[in-house]
KEZA-204601 format. One record per residue: x, y, z of N, C-alpha, C in turn; residue number from 1; residue in one letter. Coordinates in pm, whole numbers, always signed. Example, Ala and Ser with C-alpha at 12.3 -4.5 7.8 and 13.67 -1.06 7.14 Angstrom:
2
<node><n_px>+1319</n_px><n_py>-569</n_py><n_pz>+780</n_pz><ca_px>+1230</ca_px><ca_py>-450</ca_py><ca_pz>+780</ca_pz><c_px>+1320</c_px><c_py>-330</c_py><c_pz>+780</c_pz><k>1</k><r>a</r></node>
<node><n_px>+1285</n_px><n_py>-225</n_py><n_pz>+708</n_pz><ca_px>+1367</ca_px><ca_py>-106</ca_py><ca_pz>+714</ca_pz><c_px>+1290</c_px><c_py>+3</c_py><c_pz>+787</c_pz><k>2</k><r>s</r></node>
//
This chain:
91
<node><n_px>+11132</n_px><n_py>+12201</n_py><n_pz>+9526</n_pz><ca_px>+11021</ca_px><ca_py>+12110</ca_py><ca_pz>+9528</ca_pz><c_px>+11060</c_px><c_py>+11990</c_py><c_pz>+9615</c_pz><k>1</k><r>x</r></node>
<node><n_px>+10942</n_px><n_py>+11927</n_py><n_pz>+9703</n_pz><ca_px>+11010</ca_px><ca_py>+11836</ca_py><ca_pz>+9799</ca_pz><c_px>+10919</c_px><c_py>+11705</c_py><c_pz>+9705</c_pz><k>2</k><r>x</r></node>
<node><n_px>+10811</n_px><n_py>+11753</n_py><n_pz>+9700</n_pz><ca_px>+10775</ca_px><ca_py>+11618</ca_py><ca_pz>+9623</ca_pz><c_px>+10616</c_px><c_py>+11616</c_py><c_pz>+9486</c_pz><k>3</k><r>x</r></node>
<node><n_px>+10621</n_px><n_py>+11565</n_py><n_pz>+9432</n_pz><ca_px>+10565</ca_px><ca_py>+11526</ca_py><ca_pz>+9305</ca_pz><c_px>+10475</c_px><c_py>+11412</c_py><c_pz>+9298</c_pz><k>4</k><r>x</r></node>
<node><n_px>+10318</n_px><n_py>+11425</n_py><n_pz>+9231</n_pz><ca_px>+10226</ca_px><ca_py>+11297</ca_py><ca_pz>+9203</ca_pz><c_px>+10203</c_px><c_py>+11339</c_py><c_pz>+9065</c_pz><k>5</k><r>x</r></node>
<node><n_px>+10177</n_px><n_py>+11250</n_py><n_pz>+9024</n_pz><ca_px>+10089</ca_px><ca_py>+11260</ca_py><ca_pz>+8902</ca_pz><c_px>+10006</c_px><c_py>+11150</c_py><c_pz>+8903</c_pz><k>6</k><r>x</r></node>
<node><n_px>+9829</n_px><n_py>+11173</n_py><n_pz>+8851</n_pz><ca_px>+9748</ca_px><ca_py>+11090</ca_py><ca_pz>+8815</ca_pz><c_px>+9644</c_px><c_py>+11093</c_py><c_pz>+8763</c_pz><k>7</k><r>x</r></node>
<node><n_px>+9592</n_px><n_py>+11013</n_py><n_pz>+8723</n_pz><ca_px>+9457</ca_px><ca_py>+11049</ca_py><ca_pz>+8586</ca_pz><c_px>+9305</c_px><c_py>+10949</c_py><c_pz>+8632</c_pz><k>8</k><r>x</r></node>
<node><n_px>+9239</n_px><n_py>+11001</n_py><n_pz>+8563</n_pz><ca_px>+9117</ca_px><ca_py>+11027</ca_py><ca_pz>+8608</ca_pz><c_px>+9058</c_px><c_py>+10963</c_py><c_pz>+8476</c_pz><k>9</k><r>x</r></node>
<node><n_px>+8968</n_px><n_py>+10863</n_py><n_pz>+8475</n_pz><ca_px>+8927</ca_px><ca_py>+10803</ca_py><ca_pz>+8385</ca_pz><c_px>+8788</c_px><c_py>+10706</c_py><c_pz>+8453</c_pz><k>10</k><r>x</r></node>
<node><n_px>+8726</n_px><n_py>+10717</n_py><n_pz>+8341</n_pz><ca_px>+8576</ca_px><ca_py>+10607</ca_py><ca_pz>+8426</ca_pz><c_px>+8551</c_px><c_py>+10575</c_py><c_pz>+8522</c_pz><k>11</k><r>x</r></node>
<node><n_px>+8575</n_px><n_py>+10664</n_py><n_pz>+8627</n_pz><ca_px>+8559</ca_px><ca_py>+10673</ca_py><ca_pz>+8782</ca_pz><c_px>+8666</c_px><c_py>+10583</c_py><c_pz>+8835</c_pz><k>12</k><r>x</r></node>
<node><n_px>+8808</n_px><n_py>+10606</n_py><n_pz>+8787</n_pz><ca_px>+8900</ca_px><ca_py>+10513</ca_py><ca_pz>+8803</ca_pz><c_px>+8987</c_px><c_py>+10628</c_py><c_pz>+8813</c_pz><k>13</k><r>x</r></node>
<node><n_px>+9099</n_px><n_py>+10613</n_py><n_pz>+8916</n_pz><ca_px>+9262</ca_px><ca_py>+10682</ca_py><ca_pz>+8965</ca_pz><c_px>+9344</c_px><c_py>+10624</c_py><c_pz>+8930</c_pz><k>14</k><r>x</r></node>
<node><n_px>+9445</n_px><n_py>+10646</n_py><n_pz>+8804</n_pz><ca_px>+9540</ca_px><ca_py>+10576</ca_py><ca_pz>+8826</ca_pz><c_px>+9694</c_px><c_py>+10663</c_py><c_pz>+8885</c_pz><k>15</k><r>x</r></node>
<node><n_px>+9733</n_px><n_py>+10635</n_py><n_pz>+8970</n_pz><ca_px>+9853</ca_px><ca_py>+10713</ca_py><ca_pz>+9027</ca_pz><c_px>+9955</c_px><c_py>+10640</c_py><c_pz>+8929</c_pz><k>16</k><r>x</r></node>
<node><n_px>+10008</n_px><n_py>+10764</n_py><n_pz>+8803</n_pz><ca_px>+10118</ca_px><ca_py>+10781</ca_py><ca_pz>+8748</ca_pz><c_px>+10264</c_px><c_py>+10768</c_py><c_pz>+8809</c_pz><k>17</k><r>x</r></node>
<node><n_px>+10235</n_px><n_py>+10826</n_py><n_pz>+8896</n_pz><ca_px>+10425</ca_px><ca_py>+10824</ca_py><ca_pz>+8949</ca_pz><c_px>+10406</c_px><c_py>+10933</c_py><c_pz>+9114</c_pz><k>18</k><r>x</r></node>
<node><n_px>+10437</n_px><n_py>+10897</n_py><n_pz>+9210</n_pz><ca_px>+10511</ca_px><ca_py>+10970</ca_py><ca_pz>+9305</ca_pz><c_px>+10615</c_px><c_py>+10963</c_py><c_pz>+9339</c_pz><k>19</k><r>x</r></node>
<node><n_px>+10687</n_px><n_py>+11084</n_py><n_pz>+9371</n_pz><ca_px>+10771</ca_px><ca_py>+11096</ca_py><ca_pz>+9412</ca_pz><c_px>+10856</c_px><c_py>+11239</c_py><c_pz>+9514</c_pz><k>20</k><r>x</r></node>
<node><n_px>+10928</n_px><n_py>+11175</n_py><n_pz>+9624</n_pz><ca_px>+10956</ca_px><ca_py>+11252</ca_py><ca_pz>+9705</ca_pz><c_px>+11095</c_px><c_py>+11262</c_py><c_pz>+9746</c_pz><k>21</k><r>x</r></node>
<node><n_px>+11151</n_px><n_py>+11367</n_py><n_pz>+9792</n_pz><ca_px>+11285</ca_px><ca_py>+11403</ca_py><ca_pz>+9744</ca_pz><c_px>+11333</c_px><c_py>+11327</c_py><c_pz>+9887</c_pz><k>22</k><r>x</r></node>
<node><n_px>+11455</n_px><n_py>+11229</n_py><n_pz>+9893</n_pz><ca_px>+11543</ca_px><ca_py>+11121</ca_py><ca_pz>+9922</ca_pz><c_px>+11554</c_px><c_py>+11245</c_py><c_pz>+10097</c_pz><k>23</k><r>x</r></node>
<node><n_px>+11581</n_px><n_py>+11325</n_py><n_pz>+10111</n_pz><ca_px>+11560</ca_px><ca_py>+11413</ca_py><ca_pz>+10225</ca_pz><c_px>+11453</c_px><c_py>+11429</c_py><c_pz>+10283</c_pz><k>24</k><r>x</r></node>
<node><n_px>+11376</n_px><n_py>+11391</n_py><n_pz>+10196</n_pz><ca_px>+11193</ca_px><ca_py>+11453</ca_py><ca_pz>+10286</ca_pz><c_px>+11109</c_px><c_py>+11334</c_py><c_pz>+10302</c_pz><k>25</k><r>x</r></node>
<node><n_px>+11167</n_px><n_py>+11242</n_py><n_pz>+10239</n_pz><ca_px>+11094</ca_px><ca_py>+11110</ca_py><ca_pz>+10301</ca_pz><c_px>+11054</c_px><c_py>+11114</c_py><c_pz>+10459</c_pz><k>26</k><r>x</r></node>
<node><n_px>+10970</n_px><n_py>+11002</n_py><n_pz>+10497</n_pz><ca_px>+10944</ca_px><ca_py>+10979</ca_py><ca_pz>+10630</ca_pz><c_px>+10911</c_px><c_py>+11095</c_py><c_pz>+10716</c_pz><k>27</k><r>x</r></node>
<node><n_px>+10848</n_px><n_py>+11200</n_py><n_pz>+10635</n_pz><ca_px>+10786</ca_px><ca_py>+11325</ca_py><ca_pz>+10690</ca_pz><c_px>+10640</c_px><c_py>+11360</c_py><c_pz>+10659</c_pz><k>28</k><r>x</r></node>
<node><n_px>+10590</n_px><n_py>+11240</n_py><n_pz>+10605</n_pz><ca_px>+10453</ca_px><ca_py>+11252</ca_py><ca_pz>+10576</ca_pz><c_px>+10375</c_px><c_py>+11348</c_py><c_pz>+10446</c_pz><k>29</k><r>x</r></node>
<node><n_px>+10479</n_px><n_py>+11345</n_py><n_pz>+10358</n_pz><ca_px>+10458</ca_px><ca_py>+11440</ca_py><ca_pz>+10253</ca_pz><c_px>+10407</c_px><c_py>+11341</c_py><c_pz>+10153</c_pz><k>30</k><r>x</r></node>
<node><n_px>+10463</n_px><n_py>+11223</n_py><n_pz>+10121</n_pz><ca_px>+10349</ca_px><ca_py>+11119</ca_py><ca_pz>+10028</ca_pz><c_px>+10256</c_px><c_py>+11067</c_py><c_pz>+10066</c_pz><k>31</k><r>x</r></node>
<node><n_px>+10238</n_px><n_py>+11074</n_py><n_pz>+10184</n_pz><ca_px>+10103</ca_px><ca_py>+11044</ca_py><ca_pz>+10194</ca_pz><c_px>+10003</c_px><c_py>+11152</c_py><c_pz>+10181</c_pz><k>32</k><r>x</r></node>
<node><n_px>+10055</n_px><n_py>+11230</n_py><n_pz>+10270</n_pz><ca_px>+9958</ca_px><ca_py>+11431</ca_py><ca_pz>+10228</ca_pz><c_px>+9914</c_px><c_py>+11377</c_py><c_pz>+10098</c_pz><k>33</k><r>x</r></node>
<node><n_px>+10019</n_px><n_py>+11368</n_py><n_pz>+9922</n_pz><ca_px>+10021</ca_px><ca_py>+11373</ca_py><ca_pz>+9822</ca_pz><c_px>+9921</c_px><c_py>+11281</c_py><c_pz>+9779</c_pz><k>34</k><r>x</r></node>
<node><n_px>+9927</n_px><n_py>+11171</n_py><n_pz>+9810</n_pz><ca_px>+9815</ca_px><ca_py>+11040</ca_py><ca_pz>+9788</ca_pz><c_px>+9681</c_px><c_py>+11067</c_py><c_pz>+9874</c_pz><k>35</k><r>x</r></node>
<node><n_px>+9687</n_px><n_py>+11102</n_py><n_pz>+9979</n_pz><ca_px>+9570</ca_px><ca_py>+11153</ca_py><ca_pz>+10047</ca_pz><c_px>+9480</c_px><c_py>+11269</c_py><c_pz>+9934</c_pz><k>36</k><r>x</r></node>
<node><n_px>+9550</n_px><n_py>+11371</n_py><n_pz>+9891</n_pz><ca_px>+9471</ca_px><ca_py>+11474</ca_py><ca_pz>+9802</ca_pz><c_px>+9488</c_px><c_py>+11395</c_py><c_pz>+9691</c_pz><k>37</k><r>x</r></node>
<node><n_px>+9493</n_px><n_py>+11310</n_py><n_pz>+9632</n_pz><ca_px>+9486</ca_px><ca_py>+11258</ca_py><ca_pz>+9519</ca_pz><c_px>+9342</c_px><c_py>+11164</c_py><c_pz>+9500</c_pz><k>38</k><r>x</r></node>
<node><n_px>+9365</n_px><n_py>+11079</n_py><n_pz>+9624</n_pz><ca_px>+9221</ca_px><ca_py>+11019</ca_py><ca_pz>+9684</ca_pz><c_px>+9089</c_px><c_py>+11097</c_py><c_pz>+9687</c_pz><k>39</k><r>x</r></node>
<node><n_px>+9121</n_px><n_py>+11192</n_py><n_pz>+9780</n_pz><ca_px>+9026</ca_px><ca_py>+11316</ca_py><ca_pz>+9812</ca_pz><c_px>+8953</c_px><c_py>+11402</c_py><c_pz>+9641</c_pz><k>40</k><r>x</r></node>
<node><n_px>+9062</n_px><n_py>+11416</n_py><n_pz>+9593</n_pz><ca_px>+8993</ca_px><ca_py>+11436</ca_py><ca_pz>+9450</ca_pz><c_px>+8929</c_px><c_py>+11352</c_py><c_pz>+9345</c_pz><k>41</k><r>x</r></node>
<node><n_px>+8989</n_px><n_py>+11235</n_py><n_pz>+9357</n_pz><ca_px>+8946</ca_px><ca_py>+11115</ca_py><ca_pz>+9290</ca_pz><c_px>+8736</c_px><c_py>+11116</c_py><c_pz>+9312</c_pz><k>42</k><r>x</r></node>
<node><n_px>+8772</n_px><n_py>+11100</n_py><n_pz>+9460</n_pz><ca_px>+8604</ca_px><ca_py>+11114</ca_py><ca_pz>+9548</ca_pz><c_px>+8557</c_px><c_py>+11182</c_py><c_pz>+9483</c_pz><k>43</k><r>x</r></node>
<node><n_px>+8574</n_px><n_py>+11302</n_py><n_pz>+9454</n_pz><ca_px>+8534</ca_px><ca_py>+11461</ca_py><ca_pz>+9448</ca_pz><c_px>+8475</c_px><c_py>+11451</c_py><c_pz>+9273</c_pz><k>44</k><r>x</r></node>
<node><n_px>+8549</n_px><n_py>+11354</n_py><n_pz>+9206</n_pz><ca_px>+8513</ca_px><ca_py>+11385</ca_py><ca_pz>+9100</ca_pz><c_px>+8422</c_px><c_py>+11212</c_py><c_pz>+9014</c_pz><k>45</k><r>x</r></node>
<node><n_px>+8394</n_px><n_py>+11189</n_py><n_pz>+9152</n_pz><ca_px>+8288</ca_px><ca_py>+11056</ca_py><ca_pz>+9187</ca_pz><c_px>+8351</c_px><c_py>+10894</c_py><c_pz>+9143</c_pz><k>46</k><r>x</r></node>
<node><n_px>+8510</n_px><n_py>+10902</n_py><n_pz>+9139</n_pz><ca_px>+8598</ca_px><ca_py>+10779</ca_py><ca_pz>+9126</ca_pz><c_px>+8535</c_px><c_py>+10676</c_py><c_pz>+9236</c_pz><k>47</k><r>x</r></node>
<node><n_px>+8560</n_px><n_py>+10553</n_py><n_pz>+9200</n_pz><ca_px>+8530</ca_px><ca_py>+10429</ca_py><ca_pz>+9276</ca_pz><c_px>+8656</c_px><c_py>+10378</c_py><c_pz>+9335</c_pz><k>48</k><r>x</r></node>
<node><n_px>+8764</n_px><n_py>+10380</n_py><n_pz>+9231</n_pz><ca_px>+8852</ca_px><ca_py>+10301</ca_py><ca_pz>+9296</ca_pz><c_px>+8999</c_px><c_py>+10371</c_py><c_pz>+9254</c_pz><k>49</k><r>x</r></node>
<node><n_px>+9118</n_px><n_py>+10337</n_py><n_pz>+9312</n_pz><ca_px>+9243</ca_px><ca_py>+10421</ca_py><ca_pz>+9256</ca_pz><c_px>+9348</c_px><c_py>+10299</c_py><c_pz>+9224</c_pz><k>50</k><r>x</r></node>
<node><n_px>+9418</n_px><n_py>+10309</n_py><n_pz>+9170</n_pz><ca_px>+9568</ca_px><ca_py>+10187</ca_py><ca_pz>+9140</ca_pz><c_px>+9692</c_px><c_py>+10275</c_py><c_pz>+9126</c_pz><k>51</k><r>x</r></node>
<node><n_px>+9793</n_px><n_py>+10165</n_py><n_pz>+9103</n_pz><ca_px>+9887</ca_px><ca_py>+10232</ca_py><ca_pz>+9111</ca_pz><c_px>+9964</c_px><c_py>+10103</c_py><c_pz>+9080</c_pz><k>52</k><r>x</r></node>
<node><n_px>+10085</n_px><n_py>+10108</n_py><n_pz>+8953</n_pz><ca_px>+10177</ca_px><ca_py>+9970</ca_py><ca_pz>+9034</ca_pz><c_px>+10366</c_px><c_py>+10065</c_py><c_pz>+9040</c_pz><k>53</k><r>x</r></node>
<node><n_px>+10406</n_px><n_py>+9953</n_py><n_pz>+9139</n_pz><ca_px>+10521</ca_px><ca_py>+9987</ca_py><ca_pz>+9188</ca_pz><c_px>+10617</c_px><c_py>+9840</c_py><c_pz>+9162</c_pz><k>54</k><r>x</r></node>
<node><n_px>+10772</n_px><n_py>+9920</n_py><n_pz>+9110</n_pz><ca_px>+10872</ca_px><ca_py>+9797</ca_py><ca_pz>+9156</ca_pz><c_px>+10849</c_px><c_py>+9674</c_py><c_pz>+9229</c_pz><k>55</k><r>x</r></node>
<node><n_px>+10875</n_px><n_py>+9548</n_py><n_pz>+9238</n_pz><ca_px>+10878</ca_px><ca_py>+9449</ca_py><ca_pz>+9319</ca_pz><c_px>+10956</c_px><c_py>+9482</c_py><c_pz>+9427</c_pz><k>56</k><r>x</r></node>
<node><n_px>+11054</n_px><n_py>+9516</n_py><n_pz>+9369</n_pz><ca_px>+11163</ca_px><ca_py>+9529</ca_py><ca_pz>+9443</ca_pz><c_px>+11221</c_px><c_py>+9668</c_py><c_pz>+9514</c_pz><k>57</k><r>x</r></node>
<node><n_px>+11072</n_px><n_py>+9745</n_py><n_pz>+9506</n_pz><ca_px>+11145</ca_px><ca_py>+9898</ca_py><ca_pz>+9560</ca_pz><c_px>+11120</c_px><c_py>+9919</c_py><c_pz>+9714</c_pz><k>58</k><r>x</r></node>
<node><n_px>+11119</n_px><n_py>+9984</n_py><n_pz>+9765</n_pz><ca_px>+11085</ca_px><ca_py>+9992</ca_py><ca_pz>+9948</ca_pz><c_px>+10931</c_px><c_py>+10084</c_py><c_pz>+9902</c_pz><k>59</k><r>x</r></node>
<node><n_px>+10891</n_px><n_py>+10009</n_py><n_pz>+9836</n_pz><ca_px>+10733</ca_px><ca_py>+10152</ca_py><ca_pz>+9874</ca_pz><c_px>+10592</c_px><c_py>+10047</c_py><c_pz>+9926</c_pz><k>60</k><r>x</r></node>
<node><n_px>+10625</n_px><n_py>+9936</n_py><n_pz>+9913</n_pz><ca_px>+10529</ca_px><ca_py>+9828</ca_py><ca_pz>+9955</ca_pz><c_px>+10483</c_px><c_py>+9828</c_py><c_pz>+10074</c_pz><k>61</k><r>x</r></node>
<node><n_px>+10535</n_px><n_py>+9876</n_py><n_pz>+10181</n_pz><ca_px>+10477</ca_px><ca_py>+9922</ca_py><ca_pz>+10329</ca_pz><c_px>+10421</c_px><c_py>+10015</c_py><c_pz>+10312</c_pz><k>62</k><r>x</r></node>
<node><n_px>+10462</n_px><n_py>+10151</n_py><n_pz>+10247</n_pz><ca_px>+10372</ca_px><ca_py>+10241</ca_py><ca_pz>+10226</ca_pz><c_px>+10239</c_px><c_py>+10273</c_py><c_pz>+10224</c_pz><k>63</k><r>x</r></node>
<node><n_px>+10276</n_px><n_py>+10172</n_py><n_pz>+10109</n_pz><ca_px>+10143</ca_px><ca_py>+10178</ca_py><ca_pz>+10035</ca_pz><c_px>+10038</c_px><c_py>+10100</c_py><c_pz>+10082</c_pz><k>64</k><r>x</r></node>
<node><n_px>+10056</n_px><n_py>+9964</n_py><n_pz>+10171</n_pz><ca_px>+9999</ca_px><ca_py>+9883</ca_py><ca_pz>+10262</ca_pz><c_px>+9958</c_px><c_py>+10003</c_py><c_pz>+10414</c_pz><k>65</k><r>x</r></node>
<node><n_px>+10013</n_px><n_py>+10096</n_py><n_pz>+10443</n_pz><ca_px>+9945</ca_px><ca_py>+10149</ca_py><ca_pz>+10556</ca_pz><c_px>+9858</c_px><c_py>+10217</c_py><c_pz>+10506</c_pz><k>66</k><r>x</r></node>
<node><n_px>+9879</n_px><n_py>+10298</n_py><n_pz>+10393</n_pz><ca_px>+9748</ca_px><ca_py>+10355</ca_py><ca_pz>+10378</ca_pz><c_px>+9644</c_px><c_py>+10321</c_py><c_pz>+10281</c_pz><k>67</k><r>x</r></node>
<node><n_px>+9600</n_px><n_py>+10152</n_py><n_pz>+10300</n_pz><ca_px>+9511</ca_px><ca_py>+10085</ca_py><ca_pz>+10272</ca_pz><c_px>+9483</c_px><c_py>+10055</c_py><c_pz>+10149</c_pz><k>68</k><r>x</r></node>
<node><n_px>+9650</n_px><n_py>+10002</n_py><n_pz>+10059</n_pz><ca_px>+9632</ca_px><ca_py>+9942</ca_py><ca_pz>+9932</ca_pz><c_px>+9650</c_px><c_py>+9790</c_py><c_pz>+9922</c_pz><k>69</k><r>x</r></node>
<node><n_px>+9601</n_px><n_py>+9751</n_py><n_pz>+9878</n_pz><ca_px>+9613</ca_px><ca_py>+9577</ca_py><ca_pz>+9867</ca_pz><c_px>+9654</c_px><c_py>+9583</c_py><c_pz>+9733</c_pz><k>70</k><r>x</r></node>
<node><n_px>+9743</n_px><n_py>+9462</n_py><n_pz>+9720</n_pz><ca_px>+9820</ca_px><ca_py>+9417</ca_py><ca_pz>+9652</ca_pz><c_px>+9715</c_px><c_py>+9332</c_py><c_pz>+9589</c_pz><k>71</k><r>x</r></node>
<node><n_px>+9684</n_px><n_py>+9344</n_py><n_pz>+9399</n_pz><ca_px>+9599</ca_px><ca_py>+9334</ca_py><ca_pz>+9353</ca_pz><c_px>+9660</c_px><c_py>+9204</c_py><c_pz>+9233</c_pz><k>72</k><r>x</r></node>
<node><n_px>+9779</n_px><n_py>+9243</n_py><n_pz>+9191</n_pz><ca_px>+9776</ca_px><ca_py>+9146</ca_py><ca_pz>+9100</ca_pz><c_px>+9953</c_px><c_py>+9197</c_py><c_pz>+9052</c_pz><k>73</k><r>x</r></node>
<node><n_px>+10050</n_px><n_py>+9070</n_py><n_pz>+8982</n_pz><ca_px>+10184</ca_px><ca_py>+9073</ca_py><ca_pz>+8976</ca_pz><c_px>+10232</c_px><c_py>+9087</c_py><c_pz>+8860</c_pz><k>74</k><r>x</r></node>
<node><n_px>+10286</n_px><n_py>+9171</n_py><n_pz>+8759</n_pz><ca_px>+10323</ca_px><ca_py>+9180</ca_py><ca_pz>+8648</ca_pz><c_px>+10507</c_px><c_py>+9128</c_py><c_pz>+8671</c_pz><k>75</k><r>x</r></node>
<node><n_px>+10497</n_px><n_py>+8987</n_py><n_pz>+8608</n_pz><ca_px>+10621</ca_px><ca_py>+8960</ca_py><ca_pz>+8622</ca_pz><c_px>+10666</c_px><c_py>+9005</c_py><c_pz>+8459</c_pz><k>76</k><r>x</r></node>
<node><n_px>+10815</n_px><n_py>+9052</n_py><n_pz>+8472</n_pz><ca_px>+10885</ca_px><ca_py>+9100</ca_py><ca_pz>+8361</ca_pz><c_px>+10793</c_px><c_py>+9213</c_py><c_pz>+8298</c_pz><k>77</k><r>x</r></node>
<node><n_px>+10804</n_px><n_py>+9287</n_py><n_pz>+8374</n_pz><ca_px>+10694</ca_px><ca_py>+9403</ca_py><ca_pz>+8284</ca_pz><c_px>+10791</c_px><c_py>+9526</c_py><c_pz>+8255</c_pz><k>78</k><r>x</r></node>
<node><n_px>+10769</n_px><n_py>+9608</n_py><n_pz>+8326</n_pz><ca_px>+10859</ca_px><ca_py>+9781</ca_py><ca_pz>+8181</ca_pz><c_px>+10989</c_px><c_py>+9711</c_py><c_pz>+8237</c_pz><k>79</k><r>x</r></node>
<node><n_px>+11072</n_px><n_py>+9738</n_py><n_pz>+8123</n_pz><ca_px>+11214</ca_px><ca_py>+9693</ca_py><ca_pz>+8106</ca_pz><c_px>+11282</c_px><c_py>+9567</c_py><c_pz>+8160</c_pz><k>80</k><r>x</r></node>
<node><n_px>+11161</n_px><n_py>+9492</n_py><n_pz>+8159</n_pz><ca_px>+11174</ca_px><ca_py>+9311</ca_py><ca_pz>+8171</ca_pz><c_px>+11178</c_px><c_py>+9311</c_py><c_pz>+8346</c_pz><k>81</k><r>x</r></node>
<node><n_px>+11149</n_px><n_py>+9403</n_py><n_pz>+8459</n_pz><ca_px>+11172</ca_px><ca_py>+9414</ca_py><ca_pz>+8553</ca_pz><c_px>+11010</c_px><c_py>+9377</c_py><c_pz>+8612</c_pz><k>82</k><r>x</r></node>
<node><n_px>+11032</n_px><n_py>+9286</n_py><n_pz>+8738</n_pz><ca_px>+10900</ca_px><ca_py>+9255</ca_py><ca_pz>+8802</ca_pz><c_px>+10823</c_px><c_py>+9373</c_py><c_pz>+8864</c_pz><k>83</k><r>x</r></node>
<node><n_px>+10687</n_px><n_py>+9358</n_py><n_pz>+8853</n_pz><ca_px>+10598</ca_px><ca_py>+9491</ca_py><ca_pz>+8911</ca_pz><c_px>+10502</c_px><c_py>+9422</c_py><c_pz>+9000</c_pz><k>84</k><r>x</r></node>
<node><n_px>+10449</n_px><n_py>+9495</n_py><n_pz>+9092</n_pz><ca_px>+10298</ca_px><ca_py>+9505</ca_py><ca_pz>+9152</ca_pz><c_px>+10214</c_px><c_py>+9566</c_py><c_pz>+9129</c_pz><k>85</k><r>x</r></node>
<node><n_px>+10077</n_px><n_py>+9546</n_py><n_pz>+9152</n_pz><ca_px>+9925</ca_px><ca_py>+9667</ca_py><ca_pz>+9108</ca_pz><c_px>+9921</c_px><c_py>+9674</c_py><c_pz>+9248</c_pz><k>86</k><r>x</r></node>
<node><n_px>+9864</n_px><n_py>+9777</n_py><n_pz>+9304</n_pz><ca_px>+9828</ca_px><ca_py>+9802</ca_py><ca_pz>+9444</ca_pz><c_px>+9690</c_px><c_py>+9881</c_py><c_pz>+9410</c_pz><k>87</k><r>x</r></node>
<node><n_px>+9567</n_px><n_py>+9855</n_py><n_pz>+9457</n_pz><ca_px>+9496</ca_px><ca_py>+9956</ca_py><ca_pz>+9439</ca_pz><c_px>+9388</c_px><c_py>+9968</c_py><c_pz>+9591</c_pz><k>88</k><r>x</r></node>
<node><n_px>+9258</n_px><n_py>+10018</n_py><n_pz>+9570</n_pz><ca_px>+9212</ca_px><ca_py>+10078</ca_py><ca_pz>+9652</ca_pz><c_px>+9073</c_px><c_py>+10126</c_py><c_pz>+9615</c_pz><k>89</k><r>x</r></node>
<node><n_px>+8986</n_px><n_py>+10084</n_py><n_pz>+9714</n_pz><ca_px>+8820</ca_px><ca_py>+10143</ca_py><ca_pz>+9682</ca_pz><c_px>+8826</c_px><c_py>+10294</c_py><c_pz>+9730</c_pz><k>90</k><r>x</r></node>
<node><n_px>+8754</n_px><n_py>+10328</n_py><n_pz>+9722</n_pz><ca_px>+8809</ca_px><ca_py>+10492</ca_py><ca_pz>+9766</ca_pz><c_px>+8678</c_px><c_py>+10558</c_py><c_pz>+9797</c_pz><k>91</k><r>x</r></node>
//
């Protein structure tokens, strides 16, 4: 397996659970493929908008800024007292 999403589907709302892609297959366009069909289904099943939050401190913040998430709001000290971001997205 090179890489992994999980996400849920609720009141016309996406929330992206977790991606992840194997430390070799990065920078090959496989999380975005992954977030792209995640989007694409979200649509499909008449979602408005998708989220997601990530580390403060992890490298996924460009990422997620190219393919058109804005940085929504800052959970300081959140899971395991560690700072977070919301990133989300109209869709």
């Amino acid at each position: 397996m090179v890489g992994n999403i999980n996400a849920k589907y609720e009141g016309g709302v996406v929330y992206i659970k977790n991606l992840i892609v194997a430390k070799e297959k990065r920078h090959q366009g496989i999380g975005r493929k992954l977030v792209e069909k995640v989007e694409k289904e979200g649509k499909r099943l008449g979602g408005h908008k998708i989220f997601l939050w990530t580390g403060k401190k992890w490298d996924t913040h460009n990422f997620y800024r190219k393919l058109g998430y804005k940085k929504t709001a800052d959970l300081p000290k959140h899971y395991l007292k560690q700072d977070f971001v919301i990133y989300s997205k109209f869709i």
